[in-house]
MIFI-729821 format. One record per residue (C-alpha): x, y, z; chain. Coordinates in steps of 0.5 Angstrom, whole numbers. Each point is the difference from the previous one (the first is absolute). Example, Ala and Ser with C-alpha at 12.3 -4.5 7.8 and 13.67 -1.06 7.14 Angstrom:
2
east:25&north:-9&up:16&mikol:A;
east:2&north:7&up:-2&mikol:A;
END
This chain:
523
east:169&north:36&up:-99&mikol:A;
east:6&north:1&up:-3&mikol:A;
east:3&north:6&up:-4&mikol:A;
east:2&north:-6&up:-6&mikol:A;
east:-8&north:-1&up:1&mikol:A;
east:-2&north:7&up:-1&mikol:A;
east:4&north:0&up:-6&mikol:A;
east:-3&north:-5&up:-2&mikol:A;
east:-8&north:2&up:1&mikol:A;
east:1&north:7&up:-3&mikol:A;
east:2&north:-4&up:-7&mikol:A;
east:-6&north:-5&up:1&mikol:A;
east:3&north:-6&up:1&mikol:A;
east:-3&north:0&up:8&mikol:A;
east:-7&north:-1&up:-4&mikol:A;
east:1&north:-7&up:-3&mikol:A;
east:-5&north:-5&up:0&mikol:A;
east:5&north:-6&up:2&mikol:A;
east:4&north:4&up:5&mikol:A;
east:-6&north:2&up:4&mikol:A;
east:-3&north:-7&up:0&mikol:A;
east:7&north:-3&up:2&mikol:A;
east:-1&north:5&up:6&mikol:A;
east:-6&north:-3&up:2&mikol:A;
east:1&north:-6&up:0&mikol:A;
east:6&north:1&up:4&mikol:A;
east:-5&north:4&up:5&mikol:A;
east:-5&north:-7&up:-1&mikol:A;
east:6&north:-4&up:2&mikol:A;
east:2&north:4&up:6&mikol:A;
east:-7&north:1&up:2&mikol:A;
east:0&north:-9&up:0&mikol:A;
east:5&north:0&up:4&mikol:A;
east:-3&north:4&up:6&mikol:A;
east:-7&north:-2&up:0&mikol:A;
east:-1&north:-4&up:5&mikol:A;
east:-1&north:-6&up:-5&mikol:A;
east:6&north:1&up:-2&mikol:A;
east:0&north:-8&up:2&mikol:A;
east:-4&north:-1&up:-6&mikol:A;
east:4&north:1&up:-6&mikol:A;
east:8&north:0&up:-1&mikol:A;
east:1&north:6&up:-4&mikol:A;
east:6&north:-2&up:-3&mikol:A;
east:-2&north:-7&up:-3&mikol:A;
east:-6&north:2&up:-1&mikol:A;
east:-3&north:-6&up:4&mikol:A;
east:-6&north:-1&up:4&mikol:A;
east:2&north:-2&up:7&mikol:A;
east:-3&north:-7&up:5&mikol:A;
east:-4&north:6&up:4&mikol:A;
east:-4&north:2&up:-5&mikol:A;
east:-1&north:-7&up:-2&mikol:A;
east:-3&north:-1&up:9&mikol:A;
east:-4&north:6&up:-2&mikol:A;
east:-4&north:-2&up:-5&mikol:A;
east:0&north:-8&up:4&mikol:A;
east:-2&north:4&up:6&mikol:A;
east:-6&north:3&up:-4&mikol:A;
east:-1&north:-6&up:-4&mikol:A;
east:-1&north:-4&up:7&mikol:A;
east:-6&north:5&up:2&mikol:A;
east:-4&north:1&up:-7&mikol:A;
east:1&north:-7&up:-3&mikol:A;
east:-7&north:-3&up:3&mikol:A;
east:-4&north:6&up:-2&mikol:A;
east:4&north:-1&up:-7&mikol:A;
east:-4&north:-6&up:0&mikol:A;
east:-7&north:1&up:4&mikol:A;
east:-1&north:7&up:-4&mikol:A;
east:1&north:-4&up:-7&mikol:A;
east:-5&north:3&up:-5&mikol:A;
east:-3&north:5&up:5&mikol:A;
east:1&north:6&up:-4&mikol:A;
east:-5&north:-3&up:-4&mikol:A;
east:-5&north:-1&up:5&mikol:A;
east:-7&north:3&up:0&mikol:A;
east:-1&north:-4&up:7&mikol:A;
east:6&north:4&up:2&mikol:A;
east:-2&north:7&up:-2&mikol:A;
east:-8&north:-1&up:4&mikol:A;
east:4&north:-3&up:6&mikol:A;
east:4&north:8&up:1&mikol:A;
east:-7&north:3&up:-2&mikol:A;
east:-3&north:-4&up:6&mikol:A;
east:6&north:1&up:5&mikol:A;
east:-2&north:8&up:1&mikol:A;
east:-8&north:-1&up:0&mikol:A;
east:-3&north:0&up:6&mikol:A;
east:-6&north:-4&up:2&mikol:A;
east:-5&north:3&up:-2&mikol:A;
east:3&north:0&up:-8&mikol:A;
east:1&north:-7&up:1&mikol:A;
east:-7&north:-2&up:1&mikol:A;
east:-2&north:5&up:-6&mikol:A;
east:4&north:-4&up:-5&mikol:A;
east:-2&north:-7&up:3&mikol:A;
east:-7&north:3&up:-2&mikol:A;
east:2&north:2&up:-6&mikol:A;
east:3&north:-8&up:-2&mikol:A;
east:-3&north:-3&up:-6&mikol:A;
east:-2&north:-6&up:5&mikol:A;
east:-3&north:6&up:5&mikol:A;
east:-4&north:3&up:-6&mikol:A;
east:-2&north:-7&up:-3&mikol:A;
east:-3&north:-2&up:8&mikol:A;
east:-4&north:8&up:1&mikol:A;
east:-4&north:-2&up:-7&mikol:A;
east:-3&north:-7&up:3&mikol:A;
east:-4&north:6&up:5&mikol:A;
east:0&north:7&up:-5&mikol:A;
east:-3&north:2&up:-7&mikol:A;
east:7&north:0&up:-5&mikol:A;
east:-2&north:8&up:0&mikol:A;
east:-1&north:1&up:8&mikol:A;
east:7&north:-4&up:0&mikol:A;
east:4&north:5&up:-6&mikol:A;
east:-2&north:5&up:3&mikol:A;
east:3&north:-2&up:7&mikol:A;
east:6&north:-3&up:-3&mikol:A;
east:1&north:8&up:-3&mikol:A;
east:-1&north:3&up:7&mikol:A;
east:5&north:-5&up:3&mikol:A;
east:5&north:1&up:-5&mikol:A;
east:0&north:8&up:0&mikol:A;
east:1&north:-1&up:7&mikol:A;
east:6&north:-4&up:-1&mikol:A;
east:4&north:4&up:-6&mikol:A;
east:-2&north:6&up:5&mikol:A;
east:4&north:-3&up:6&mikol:A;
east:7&north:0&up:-5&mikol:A;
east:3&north:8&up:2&mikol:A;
east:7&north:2&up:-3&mikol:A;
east:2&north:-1&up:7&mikol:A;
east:-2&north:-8&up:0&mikol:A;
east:1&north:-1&up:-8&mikol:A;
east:8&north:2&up:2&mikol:A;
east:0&north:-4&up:6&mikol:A;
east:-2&north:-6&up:-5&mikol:A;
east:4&north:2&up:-5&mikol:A;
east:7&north:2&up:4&mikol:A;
east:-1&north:-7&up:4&mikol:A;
east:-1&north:-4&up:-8&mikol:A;
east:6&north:4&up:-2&mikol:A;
east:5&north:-3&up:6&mikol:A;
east:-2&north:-7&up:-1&mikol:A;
east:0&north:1&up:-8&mikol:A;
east:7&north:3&up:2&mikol:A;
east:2&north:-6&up:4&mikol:A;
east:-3&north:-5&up:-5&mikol:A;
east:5&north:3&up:-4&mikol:A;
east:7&north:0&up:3&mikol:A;
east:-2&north:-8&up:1&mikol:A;
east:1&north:0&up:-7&mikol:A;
east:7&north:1&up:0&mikol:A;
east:4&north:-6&up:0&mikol:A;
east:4&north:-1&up:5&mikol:A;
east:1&north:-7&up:0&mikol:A;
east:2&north:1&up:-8&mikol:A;
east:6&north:6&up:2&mikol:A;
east:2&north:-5&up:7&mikol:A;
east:2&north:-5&up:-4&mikol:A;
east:5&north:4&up:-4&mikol:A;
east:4&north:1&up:6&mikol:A;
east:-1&north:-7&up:3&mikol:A;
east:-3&north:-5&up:-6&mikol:A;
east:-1&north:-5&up:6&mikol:A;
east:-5&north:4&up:3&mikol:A;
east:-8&north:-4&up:-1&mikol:A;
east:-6&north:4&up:-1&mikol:A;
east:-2&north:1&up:7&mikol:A;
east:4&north:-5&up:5&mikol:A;
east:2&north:5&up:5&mikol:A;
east:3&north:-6&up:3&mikol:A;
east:6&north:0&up:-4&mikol:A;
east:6&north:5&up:1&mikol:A;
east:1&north:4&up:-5&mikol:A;
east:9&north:0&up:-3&mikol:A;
east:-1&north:8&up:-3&mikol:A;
east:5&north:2&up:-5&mikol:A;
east:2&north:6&up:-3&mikol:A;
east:-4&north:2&up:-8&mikol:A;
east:2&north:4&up:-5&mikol:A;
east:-4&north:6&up:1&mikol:A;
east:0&north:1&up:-9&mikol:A;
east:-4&north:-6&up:2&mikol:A;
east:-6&north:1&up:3&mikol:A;
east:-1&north:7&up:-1&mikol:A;
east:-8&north:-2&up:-3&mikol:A;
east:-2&north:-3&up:7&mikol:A;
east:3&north:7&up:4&mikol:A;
east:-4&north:4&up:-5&mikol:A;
east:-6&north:-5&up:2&mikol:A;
east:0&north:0&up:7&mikol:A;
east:1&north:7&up:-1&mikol:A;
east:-6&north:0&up:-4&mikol:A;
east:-4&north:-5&up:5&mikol:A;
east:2&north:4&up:7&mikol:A;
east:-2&north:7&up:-2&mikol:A;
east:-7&north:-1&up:1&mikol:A;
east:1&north:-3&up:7&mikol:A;
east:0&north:6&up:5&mikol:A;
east:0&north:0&up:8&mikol:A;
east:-6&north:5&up:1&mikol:A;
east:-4&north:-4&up:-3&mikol:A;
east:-6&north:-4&up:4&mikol:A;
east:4&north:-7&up:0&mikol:A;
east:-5&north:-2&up:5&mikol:A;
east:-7&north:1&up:-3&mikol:A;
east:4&north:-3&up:-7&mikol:A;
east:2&north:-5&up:4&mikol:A;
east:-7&north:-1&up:3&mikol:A;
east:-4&north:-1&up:-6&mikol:A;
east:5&north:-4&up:-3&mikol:A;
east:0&north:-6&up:6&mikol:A;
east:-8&north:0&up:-2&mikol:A;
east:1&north:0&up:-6&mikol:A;
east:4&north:-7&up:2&mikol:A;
east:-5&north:-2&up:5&mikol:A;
east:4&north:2&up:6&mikol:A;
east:7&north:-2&up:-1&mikol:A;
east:5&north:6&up:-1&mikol:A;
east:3&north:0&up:-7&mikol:A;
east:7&north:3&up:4&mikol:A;
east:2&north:1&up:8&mikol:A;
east:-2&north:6&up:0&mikol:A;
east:7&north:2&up:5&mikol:A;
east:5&north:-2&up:-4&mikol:A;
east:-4&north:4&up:-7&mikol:A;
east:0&north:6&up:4&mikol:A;
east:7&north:-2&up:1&mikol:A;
east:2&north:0&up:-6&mikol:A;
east:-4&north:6&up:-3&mikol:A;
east:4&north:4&up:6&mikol:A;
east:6&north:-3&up:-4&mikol:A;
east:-3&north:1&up:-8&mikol:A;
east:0&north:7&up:3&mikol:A;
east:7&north:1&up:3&mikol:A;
east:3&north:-3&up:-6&mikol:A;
east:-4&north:4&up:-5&mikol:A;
east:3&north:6&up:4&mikol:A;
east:8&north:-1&up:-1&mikol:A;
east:-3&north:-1&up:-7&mikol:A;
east:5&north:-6&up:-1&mikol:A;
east:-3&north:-3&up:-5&mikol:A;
east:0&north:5&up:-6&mikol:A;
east:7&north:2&up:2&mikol:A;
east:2&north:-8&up:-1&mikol:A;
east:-4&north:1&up:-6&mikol:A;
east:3&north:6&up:-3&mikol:A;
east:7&north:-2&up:2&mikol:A;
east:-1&north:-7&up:-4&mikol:A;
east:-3&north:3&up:-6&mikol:A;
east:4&north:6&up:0&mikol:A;
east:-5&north:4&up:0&mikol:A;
east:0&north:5&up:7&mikol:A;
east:-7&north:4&up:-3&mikol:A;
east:-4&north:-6&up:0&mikol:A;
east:-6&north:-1&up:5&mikol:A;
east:-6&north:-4&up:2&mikol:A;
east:-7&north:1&up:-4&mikol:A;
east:-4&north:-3&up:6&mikol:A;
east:-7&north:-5&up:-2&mikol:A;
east:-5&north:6&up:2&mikol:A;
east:-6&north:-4&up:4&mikol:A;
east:-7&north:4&up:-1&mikol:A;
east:-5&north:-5&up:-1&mikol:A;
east:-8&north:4&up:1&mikol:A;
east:-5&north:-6&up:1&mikol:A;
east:-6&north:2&up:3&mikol:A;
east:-4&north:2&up:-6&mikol:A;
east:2&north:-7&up:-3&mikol:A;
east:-3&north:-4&up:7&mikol:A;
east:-6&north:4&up:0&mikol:A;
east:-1&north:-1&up:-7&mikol:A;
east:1&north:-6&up:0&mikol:A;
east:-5&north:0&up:6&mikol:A;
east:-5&north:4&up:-4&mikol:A;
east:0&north:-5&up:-6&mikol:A;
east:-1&north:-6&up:5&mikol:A;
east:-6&north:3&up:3&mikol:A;
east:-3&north:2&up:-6&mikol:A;
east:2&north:-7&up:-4&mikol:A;
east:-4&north:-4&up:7&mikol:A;
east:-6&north:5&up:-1&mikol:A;
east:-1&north:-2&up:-7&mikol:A;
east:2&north:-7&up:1&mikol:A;
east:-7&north:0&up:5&mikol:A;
east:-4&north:5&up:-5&mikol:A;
east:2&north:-5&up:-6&mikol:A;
east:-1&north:-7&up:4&mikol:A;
east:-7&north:3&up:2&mikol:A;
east:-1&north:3&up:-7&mikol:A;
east:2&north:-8&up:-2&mikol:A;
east:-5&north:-2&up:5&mikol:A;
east:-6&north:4&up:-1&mikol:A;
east:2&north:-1&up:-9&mikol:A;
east:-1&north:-8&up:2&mikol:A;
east:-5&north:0&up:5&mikol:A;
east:-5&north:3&up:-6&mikol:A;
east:3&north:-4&up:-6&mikol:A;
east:-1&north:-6&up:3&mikol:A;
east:-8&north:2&up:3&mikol:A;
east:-1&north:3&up:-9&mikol:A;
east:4&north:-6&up:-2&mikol:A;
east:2&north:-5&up:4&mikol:A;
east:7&north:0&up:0&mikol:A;
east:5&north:6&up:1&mikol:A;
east:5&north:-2&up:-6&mikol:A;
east:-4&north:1&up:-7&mikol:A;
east:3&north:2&up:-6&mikol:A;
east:-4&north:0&up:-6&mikol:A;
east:5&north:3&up:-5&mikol:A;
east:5&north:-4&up:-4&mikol:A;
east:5&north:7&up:-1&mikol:A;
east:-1&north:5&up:5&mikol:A;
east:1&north:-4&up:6&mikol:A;
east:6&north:0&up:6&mikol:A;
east:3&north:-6&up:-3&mikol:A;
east:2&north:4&up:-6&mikol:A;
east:3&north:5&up:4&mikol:A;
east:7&north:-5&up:1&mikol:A;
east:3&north:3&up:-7&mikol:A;
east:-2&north:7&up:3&mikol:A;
east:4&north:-1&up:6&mikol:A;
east:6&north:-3&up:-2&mikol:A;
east:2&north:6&up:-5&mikol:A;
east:-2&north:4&up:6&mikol:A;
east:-7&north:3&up:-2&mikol:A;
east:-6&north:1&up:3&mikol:A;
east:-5&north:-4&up:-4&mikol:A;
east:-7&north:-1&up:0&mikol:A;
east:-1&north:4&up:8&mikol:A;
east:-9&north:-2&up:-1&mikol:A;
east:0&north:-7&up:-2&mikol:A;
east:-4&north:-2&up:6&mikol:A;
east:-5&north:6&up:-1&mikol:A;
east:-1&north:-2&up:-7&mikol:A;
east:-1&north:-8&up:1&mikol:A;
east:-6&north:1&up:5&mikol:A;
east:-3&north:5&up:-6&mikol:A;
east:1&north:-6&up:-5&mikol:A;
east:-3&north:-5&up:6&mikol:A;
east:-6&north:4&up:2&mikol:A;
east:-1&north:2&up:-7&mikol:A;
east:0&north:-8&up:-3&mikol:A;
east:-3&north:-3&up:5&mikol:A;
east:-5&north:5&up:3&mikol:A;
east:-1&north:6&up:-4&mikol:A;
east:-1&north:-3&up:-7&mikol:A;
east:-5&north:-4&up:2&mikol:A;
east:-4&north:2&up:7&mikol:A;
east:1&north:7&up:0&mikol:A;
east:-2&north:-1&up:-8&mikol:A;
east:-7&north:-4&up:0&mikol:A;
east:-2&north:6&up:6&mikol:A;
east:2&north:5&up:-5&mikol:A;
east:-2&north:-3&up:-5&mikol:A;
east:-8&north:0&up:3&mikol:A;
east:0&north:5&up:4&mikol:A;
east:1&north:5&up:-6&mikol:A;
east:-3&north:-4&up:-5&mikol:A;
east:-6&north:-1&up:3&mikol:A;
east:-1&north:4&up:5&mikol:A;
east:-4&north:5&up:0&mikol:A;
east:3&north:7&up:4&mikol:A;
east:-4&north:5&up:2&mikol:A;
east:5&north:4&up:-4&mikol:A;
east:5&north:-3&up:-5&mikol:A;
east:5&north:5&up:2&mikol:A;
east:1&north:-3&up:7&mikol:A;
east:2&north:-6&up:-4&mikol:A;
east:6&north:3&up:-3&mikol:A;
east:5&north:0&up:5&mikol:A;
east:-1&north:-7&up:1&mikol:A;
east:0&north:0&up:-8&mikol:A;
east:6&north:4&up:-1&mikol:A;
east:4&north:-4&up:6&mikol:A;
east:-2&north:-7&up:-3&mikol:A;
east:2&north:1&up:-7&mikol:A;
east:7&north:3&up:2&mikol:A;
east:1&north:-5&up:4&mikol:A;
east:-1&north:-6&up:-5&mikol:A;
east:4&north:4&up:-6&mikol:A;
east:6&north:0&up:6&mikol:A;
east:-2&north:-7&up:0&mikol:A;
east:3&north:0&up:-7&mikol:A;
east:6&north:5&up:2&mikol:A;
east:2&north:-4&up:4&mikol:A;
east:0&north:-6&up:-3&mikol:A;
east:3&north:4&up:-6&mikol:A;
east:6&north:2&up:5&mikol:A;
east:2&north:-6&up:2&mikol:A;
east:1&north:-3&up:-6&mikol:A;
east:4&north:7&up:-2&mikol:A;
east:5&north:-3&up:5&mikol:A;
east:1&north:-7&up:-3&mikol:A;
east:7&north:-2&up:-4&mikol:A;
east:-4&north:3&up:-6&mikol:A;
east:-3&north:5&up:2&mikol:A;
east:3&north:8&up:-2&mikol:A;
east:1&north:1&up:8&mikol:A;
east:2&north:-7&up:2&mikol:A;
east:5&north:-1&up:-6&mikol:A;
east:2&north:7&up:1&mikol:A;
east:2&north:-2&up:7&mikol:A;
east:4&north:-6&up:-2&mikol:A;
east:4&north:2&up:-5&mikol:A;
east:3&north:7&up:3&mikol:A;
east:0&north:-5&up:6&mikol:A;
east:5&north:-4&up:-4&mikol:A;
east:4&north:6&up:-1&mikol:A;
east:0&north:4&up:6&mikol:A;
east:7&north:-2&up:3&mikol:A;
east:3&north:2&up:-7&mikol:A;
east:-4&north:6&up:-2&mikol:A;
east:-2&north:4&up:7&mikol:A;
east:-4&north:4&up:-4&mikol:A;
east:-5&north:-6&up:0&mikol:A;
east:-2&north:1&up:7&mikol:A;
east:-3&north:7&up:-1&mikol:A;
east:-5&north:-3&up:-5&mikol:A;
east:0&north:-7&up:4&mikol:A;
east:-4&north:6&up:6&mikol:A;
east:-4&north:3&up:-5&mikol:A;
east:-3&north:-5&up:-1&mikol:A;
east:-1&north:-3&up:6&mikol:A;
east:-3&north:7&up:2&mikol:A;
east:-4&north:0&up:-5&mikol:A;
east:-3&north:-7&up:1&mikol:A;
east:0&north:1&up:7&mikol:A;
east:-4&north:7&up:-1&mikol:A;
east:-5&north:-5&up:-3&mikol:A;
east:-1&north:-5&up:4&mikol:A;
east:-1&north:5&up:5&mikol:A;
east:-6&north:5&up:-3&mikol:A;
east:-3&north:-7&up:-1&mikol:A;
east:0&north:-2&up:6&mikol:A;
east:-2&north:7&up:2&mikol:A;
east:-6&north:1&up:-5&mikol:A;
east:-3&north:-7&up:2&mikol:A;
east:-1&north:2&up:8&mikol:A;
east:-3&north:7&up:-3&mikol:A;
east:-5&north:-5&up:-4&mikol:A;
east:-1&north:-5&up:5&mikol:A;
east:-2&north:6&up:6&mikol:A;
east:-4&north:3&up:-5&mikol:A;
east:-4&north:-7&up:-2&mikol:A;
east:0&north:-2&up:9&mikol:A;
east:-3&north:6&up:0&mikol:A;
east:-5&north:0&up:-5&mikol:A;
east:-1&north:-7&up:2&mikol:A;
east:-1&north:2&up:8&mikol:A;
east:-5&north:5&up:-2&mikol:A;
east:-4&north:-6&up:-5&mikol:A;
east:0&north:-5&up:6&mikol:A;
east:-4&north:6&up:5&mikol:A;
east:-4&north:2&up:-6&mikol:A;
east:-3&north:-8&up:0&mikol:A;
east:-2&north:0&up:7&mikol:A;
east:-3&north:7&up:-2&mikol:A;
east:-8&north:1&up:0&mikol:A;
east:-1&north:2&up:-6&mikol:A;
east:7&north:-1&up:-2&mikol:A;
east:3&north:7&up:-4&mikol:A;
east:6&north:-2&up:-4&mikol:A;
east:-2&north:-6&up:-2&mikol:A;
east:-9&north:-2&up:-2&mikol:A;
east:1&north:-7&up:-2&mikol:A;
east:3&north:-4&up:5&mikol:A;
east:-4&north:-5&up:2&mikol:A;
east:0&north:-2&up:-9&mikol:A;
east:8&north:2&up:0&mikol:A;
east:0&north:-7&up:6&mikol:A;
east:-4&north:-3&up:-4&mikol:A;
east:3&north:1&up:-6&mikol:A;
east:7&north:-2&up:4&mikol:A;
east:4&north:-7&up:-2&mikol:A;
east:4&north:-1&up:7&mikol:A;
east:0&north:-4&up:5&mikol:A;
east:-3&north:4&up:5&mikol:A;
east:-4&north:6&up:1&mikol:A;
east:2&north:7&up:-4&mikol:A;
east:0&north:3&up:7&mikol:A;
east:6&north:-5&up:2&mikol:A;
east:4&north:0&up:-6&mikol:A;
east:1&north:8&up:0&mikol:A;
east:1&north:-1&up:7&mikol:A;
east:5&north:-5&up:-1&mikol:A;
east:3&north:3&up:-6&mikol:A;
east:0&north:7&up:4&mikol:A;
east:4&north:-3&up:6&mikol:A;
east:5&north:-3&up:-5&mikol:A;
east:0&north:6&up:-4&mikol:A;
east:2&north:4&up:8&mikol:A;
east:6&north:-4&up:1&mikol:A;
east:3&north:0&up:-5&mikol:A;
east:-1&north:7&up:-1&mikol:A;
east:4&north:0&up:6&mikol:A;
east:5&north:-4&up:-2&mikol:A;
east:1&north:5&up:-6&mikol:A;
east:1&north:5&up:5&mikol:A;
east:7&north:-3&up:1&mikol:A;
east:2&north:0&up:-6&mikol:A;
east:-2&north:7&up:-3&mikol:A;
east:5&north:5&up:-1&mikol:A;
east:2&north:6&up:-3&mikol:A;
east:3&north:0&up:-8&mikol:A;
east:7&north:2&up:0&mikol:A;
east:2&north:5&up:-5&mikol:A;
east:2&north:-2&up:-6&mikol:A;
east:7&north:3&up:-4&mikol:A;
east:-3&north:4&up:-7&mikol:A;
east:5&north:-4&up:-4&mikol:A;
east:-1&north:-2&up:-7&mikol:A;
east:0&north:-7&up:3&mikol:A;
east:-4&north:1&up:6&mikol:A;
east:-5&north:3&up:-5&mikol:A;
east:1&north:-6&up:-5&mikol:A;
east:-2&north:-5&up:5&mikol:A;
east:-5&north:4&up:3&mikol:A;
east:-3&north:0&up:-7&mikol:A;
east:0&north:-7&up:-2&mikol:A;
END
C-alpha cells in the first residue's frame, strides 16, 4: 500500500462500502481468470462460454433416462419399503412376510383370532427390535443419497441447453449440438439452481447400495450407468472445489459475498414404515375380528329370526345415517343392536314370552311368591322398554324434538359451526339411549333364562319345589304343544338371542354437563 493510501485510510476514506466491494470483485475476476474453468465464462463480456454449455450436455447424456424412469419416485411408498428391504437379511424378510396382511388373513384359517393377535404382537416386537441405530442410518443415509439424486435430476438441463443452441431436441443425443456464447446476466437463475440441486450430491456417499435399491425399484434395469454417474459425481466434486460457479455468480451479479444455500437432505422414515406396518397389522387383525364377529352376528340372527338383515325401526336405522355421514358425523353407531331388540320384542317377546309370563305368575302357585320376583320384575321392564323404544324411535322422525332438532342444525351447519357440537350431543345422547336399551334388555332376558331354566328342572322334579301346580298350569295352557316344550323352545330362542345381544353391549360414553346436553337428556 502506498503512502497516498495510508493517507487516505487514516481519514476513513479506506473504510468505504463500495470501495471494498470494487475490490472484491477485482479479486472475484481475477480469482475467474485462474480457475482452472476459467474456460467457463469470459470475465469481460460477461458470457457464459460453448464449454460450460458441453458440461452440462455431457452430464445431461448421462442422467436423462433417470430423469425420465425416477418421474414421481420421491413421492413413492414402494420406494421407501424397497430401501427398508435392501438392508434386512433373511430372517427379517420372513418376519415381515408373516407379518403381511394376506400371511395374517391365511394363519386365521387354522388359529383362534386371539392366539393369532398374540402372535402377530410377538413377531412385530422382534421385527421394530431388529431396527438398531446402526440399521436405521444405514437406511436413512442410502434414502437420502437416492432423494439427492432424484433431486439433481429435476434440474432442467434440456431447458438451459436449449439457450445455447435452440436446435437441440429433448433427448436426441444423435444430434450435435452448435453451442454459442450467452449473456451470463441471463442465465444466473439456472447457475443458482444447479447449484442448488449439485450440492447434496457427494462422492463418499453409498452410490452402489443407492443405485442397487433403485434397479429394484425399477425391476432390475439400472436408472444410470453406474460408471458414467461416478464419472460425473468426481466431476460435480472438482468443479465444486475451484467454486467456479459462485465466482460466475458473484462477477455477474456484482455481488463477490454472495454464496450457495445448499437444499439440506435428511429424511428419517423408519417410524413412518413401522408405523405404517403396525397400523397394517393391526387393520388385518381387526378385519378378521370383524368378519368373524359378522359371521357369528348372522349365523344367530338368521337361527332367531330367519334372516340376518332385520330392521324393525322407521328412524334409528343405518339408512338414516347417510345425512350424518356426508356433514362428516358419526350418526346413529347401535342401529343394528337396536333393530334386532325391536324384532325380538315384536315378533317374540310381546307375544310367546307374554302369554308364558302371563301364566306362570298369574296362575302358579309358587312355593314362595318372592322366587317369582326376579321374573316379575324382569318381564315388566322389559314390556315398559317395549314402549320406550317405540317412543325413541318416533322421537327421531321429521317431527320428532330429536329428529327435527337434528334436521334443522343439520341444515345450517356448513354456515353456523357451531351447529355441529349440538348435532353431537345429541347423537350422544341418543346413542347413550339406545345403548342402556340394549344393555338393560340382555340383563332382563339373563335373569328371565334363568328363571325360566331353574322352571323347566323344577317341572320334571318329584315333587316340584318352585312351582306346585304344574300338571294344571299345562292344562290350563292354550298352545300348540306341551308347556314343557314350549318354555323349552322359548328358552332356546331366549339363549341365542342373549348371545346375539352380547355383540352389541357396551359401555355408555360420558356425556358433557352442559345446559343442553341436560336439557335433552331431560326431554
Amino acid at each position: 500500500m502506498g503512502f497516498l493510501d495510508n493517507i487516505i485510510n487514516l481519514f476513513g476514506k479506506g473504510n468505504d462500502p463500495e470501495a471494498a466491494k470494487k475490490k472484491r470483485l477485482q479479486q472475484v475476476t481475477k480469482d475467474l481468470n485462474q480457475n482452472k474453468y476459467s474456460k467457463f465464462y469470459r470475465a469481460k463480456t460477461g458470457e457464459l462460454e460453448p464449454a460450460l454449455a458441453k458440461f452440462f450436455f455431457d452430464i445431461y447424456k448421462v442422467v436423462s433416462p433417470a430423469q425420465v424412469f425416477l418421474q414421481n419416485a420421491a413421492k413413492s411408498e414402494q420406494l421407501k419399503h424397497i430401501t427398508v428391504d435392501a438392508f434386512l437379511d433373511k430372517e427379517l424378510l420372513v418376519i415381515k412376510d408373516n407379518l403381511s396382511a394376506a400371511a395374517i388373513q391365511e394363519k386365521a384359517k387354522t388359529m383362534p383370532v386371539k392366539d393369532l393377535s398374540a402372535a402377530v404382537k410377538r413377531e412385530l416386537a422382534n421385527y421394530i427390535a431388529a431396527f438398531d441405530n446402526t440399521r436405521v442410518n444405514n437406511i436413512d443415509n442410502c434414502y437420502n443419497t437416492i432423494i439427492a439424486l432424484i433431486n439433481f435430476l429435476g434440474f432442467d438441463f434440456f431447458f438451459l441447453l436449449k439457450k445455447f443452441d435452440s436446435g437441440i431436441a429433448e433427448r436426441n443425443f444423435s444430434y450435435q449440438p452448435k453451442f454459442h456464447p450467452v449473456k451470463a446476466a441471463d442465465m444466473i437463475g439456472e447457475l443458482k439452481d444447479f447449484l442448488e440441486y449439485s450440492a447434496s450430491v457427494e462422492m463418499d456417499q453409498d452410490w452402489k447400495s443407492a443405485l442397487g435399491v433403485l434397479k429394484t425399484y425399477k425391476e432390475g434395469m439400472d436408472v444410470v450407468n453406474p460408471d458414467q454417474w461416478s464419472k460425473v459425481i468426481r466431476l460435480l466434486k472438482d468443479v465444486s472445489r475451484t467454486r467456479i460457479f459462485e465466482l460466475i455468480i458473484q462477477h455477474t451479479s456484482g455481488d463477490p459475498l454472495w454464496q450457495s444455500a445448499p437444499r439440506m437432505i435428511d429424511e428419517r422414515m423408519i417410524d413412518t414404515i413401522l408405523d405404517a406396518k403396525k397400523a397394517e397389522i393391526e387393520g388385518a387383525v381387526n378385519k378378521i375380528q370383524n368378519d368373524k364377529r359378522g359371521a357369528q352376528i348372522e349365523q344367530i340372527a338368521k337361527t332367531i329370526f330367519g334372516s340376518a338383515e332385520v330392521e324393525r325401526l322407521t328412524n334409528y336405522t343405518a339408512k338414516a345415517n347417510d345425512a350424518f355421514y356426508k356433514k362428516n358425523f358419526e350418526g346413529y353407531t347401535k342401529t343394528a343392536g337396536v333393530n334386532y331388540l325391536k324384532a325380538y320384542l315384536l315378533d317374540f317377546f310381546k307375544k310367546e314370552i307374554r302369554e308364558l309370563c302371563d301364566l306362570l305368575l298369574v296362575r302358579g302357585q309358587w312355593s314362595n311368591i318372592v322366587l317369582s320376583q326376579p321374573i316379575s320384575d324382569s318381564y315388566h321392564e322389559m314390556m315398559e322398554l317395549a314402549e320406550k323404544l317405540s317412543i325413541f324411535d318416533e322421537s327421531l322422525s321429521e317431527k320428532g324434538e330429536h329428529g327435527s332438532r337434528l334436521r334443522q342444525a343439520l341444515l345450517k351447519v356448513d354456515r353456523d359451526k357451531g351447529q355441529g357440537k349440538y348435532i353431537r350431543i345429541i347423537l350422544k345422547t341418543v346413542n347413550n339411549t339406545a345403548q342402556r336399551m340394549i344393555n338393560t334388555t340382555s340383563n332382563c332376558l339373563i335373569t328371565i333364562g334363568k328363571n325360566f331354566k331353574s322352571l323347566l328342572e323344577d317341572m320334571q322334579k318329584k315333587p316340584a319345589e318352585l312351582i306346585m301346580n304344574w300338571k294344571e298350569l299345562d292344562s290350563a295352557a292354550n298352545f300348540d304343544m306341551p308347556l314343557g316344550k314350549r318354555m323349552a323352545e322359548d328358552y332356546k330362542r331366549m339363549y341365542y338371542f342373549v348371545q346375539l345381544l352380547q355383540f352389541f353391549t357396551g359401555p355408555i360414553e360420558e356425556e358433557a354437563a352442559s345446559p343442553a346436553s341436560r336439557e335433552i337428556a331431560q326431554n
